[in-house]
C-alpha positions in Angstrom: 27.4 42.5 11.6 24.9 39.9 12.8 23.2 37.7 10.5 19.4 37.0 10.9 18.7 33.3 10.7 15.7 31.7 10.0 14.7 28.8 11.8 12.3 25.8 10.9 10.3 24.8 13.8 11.7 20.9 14.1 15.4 22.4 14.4 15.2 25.1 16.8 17.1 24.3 19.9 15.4 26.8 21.9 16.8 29.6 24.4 16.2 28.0 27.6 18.8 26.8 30.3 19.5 22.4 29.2 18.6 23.1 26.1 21.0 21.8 23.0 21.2 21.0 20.0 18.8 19.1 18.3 19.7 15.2 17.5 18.8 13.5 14.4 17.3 11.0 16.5 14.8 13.8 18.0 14.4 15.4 14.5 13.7 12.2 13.4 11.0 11.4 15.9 9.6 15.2 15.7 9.2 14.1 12.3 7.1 10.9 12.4 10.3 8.7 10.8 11.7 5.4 12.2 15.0 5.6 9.8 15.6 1.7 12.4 13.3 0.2 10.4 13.2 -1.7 7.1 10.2 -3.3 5.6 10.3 -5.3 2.5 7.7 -4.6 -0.6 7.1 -5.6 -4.0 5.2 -3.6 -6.6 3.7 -6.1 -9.0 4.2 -5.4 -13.1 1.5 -7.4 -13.7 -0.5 -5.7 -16.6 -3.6 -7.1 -15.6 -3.2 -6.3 -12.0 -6.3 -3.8 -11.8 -8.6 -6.6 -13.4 -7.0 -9.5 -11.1 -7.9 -7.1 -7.8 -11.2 -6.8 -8.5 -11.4 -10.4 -9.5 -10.4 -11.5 -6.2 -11.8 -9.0 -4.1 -15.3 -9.1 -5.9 -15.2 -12.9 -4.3 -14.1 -12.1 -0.8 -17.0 -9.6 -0.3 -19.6 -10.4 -2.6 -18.9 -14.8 -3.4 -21.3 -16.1 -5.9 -24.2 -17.9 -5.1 -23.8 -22.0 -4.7 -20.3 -22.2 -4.3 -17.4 -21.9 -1.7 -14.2 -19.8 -2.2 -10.9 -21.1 -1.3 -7.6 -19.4 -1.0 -5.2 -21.8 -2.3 -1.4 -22.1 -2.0 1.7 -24.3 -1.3 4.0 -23.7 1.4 7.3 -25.1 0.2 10.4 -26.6 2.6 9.1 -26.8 5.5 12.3 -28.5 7.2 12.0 -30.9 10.1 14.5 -29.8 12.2 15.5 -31.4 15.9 17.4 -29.2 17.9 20.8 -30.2 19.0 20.1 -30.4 22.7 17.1 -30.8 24.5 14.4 -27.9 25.0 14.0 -26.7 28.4 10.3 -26.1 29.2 9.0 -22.7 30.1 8.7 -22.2 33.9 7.5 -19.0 35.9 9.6 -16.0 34.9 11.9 -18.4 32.5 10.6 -18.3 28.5 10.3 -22.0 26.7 14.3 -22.2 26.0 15.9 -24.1 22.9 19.1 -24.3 20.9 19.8 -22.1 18.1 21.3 -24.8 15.8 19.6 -27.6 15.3 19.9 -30.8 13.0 17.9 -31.1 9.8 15.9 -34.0 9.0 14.4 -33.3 5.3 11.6 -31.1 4.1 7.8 -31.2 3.2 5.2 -29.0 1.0 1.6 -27.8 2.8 -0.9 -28.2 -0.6 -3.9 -26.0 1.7 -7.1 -24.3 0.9 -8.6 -21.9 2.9 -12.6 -21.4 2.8 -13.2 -17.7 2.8 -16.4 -17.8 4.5 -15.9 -20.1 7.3 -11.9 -20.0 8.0 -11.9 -24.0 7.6 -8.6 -25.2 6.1 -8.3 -28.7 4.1 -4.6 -29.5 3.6 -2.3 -32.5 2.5 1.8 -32.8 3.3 3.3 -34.1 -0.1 7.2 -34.9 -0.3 7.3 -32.6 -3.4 6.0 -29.9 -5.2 5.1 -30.5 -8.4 1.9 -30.4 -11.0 1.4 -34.2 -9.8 0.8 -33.6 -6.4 -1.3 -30.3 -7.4 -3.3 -32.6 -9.0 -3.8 -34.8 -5.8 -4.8 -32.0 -4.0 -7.2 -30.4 -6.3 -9.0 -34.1 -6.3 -8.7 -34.5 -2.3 -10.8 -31.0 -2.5 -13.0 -32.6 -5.6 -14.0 -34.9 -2.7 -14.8 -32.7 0.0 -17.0 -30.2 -1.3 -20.3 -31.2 -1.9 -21.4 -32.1 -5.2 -24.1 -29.4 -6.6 -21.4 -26.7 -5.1 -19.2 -25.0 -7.8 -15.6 -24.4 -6.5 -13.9 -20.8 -7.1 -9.5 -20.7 -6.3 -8.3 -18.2 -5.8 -4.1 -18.8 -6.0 -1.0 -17.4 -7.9 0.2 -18.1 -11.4 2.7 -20.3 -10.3 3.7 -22.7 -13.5 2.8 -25.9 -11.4 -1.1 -24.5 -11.3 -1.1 -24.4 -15.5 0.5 -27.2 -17.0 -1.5 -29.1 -19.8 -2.3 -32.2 -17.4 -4.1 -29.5 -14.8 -5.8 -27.9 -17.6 -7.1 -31.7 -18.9 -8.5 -32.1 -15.0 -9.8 -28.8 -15.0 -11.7 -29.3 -17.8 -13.4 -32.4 -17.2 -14.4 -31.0 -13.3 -16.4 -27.7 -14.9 -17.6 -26.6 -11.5 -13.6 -25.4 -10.7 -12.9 -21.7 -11.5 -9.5 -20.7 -10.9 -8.9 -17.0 -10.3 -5.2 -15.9 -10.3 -3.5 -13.3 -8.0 -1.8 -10.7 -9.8 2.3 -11.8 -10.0 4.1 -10.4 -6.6 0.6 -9.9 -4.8 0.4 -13.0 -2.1 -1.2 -10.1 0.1 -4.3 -11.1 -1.5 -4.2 -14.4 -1.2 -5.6 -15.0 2.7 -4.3 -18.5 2.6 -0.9 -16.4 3.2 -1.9 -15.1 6.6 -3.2 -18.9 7.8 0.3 -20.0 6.9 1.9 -17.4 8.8 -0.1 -18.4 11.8 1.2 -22.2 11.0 4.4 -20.9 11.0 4.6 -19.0 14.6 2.7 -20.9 16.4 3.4 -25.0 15.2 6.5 -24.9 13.1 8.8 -22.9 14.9 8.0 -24.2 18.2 8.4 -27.8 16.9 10.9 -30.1 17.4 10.5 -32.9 14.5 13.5 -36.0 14.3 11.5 -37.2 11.2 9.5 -35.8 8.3 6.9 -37.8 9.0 6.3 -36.4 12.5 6.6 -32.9 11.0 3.7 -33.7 8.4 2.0 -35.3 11.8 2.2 -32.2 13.2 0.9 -30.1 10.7 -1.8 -32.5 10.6 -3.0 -31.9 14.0 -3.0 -28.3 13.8 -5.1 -28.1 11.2 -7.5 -30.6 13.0 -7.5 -28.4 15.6 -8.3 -25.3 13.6 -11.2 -26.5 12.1 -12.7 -27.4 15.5 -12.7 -23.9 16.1 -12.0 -22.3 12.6 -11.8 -18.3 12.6 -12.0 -17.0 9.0 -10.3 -13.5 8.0 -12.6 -10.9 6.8 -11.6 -8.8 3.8 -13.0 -5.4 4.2 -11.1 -2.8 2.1 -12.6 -2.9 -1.5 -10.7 -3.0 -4.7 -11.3 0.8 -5.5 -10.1 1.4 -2.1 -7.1 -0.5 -2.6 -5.9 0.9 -6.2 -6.9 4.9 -4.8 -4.4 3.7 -1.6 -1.9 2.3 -4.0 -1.7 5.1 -6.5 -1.6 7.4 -3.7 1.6 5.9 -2.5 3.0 5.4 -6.7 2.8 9.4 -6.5 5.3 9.5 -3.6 7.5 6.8 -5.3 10.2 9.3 -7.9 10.4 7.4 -10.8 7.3 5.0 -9.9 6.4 5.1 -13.9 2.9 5.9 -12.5 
């Protein structure tokens, strides 16, 4: 007796002559899925996370009169690295060759803010990362805005941003309002996708014997960013952004959304 089977569209191998049957790879691209690729994500448990979006979003699109916005953040161990044998220049048809080991020479921190409106970056290479050198920073941007401005940060809640000596300065320099990311959301901070460029394009590519020519570097790049500075525009708003989120939470088993 013959059995009647039915068949779901993305699996039927079809009647005619070549045809076989269907690989996952072709069911998988029938399907829309890319099972090759991993991405990594972080949903924040931040339990003010809806108030800290529109906090920070509100400035990107609608900043408050008399004042700049700056996307503030630390880029930690950045490594000097020499590679062990000379780099052999990029010539027609042949890429910009270079060693995969190199030789390291010591690490710096990028203190840098981003102004939202115009893409200009001020930044200062310290040799570590702690509330002291915060401090420096937040006083080499004290000097560079103009006075009569008030000054709105938006940056994480890293520990170094809140200990009692930056809460003294804070307090005696009333025109700085620090606005805090929610925890595991550096996606908002647009300081983030600056660094990234830093990264690719400088860093990577660098070949630094020294810290202090890796702090030389960075330097330069940012002097040459600001002579054309390109700022990032934030267009999604923050109700677009939670209704995107919880639409994604609902496709999540055991989100706890």
């Amino acid at each position: 007796m013959a059995l009647a089977v039915e068949r779901h569209p993305l699996v039927d191998a079809g009647d005619g002559p070549g045809d076989g049957p269907v690989t996952v790879d072709r069911l998988a691209h029938l399907a829309g899925l890319q099972p090759h690729r991993t991405e990594t994500s972080l949903l924040s448990t931040d339990p003010y996370f809806v108030d800290k979006v529109h906090d920070v979003v509100g400035l990107y699109l609608d900043p408050p009169e008399r004042a700049l916005v700056f996307c503030v953040d630390e880029k930690s161990q950045i490594q000097a690295l020499d590679r062990s044998q000379p780099v052999l220049p990029m010539m027609p048809g042949v890429p910009r060759r270079i060693t995969h080991d190199s030789v390291r020479a010591g690490t710096t921190t990028l203190f840098a803010a981003l102004e939202v409106a115009t893409g200009k970056v001020v930044g200062s290479p310290h040799r570590r990362h702690r509330a002291e050198e915060f401090k420096k920073f937040l006083i080499k941007l004290d000097r560079e805005v103009p006075a009569g401005l008030d000054v709105h940060l938006v940056l994480d809640d890293y520990a170094t941003h809140k200990t009692p000596a930056i809460k003294t300065w804070l307090l005696a320099h009333p025109r700085f309002h620090l606005h805090f990311t929610p925890t595991g959301s550096s996606w908002l901070n647009l300081v983030e996708r600056w660094f990234a460029e830093l990264t690719n394009k400088r860093i990577r590519r660098g070949v630094h014997q020294t810290v202090h020519a890796l702090e030389q570097d960075i330097r330069d790049w940012i002097a040459a960013w600001n002579s054309d500075p390109k700022p990032y525009v934030w267009t999604k708003t923050a109700d677009e952004i939670l209704e995107r989120l919880a639409a994604y939470l609902n496709r999540i088993p055991d989100s706890g959304d």
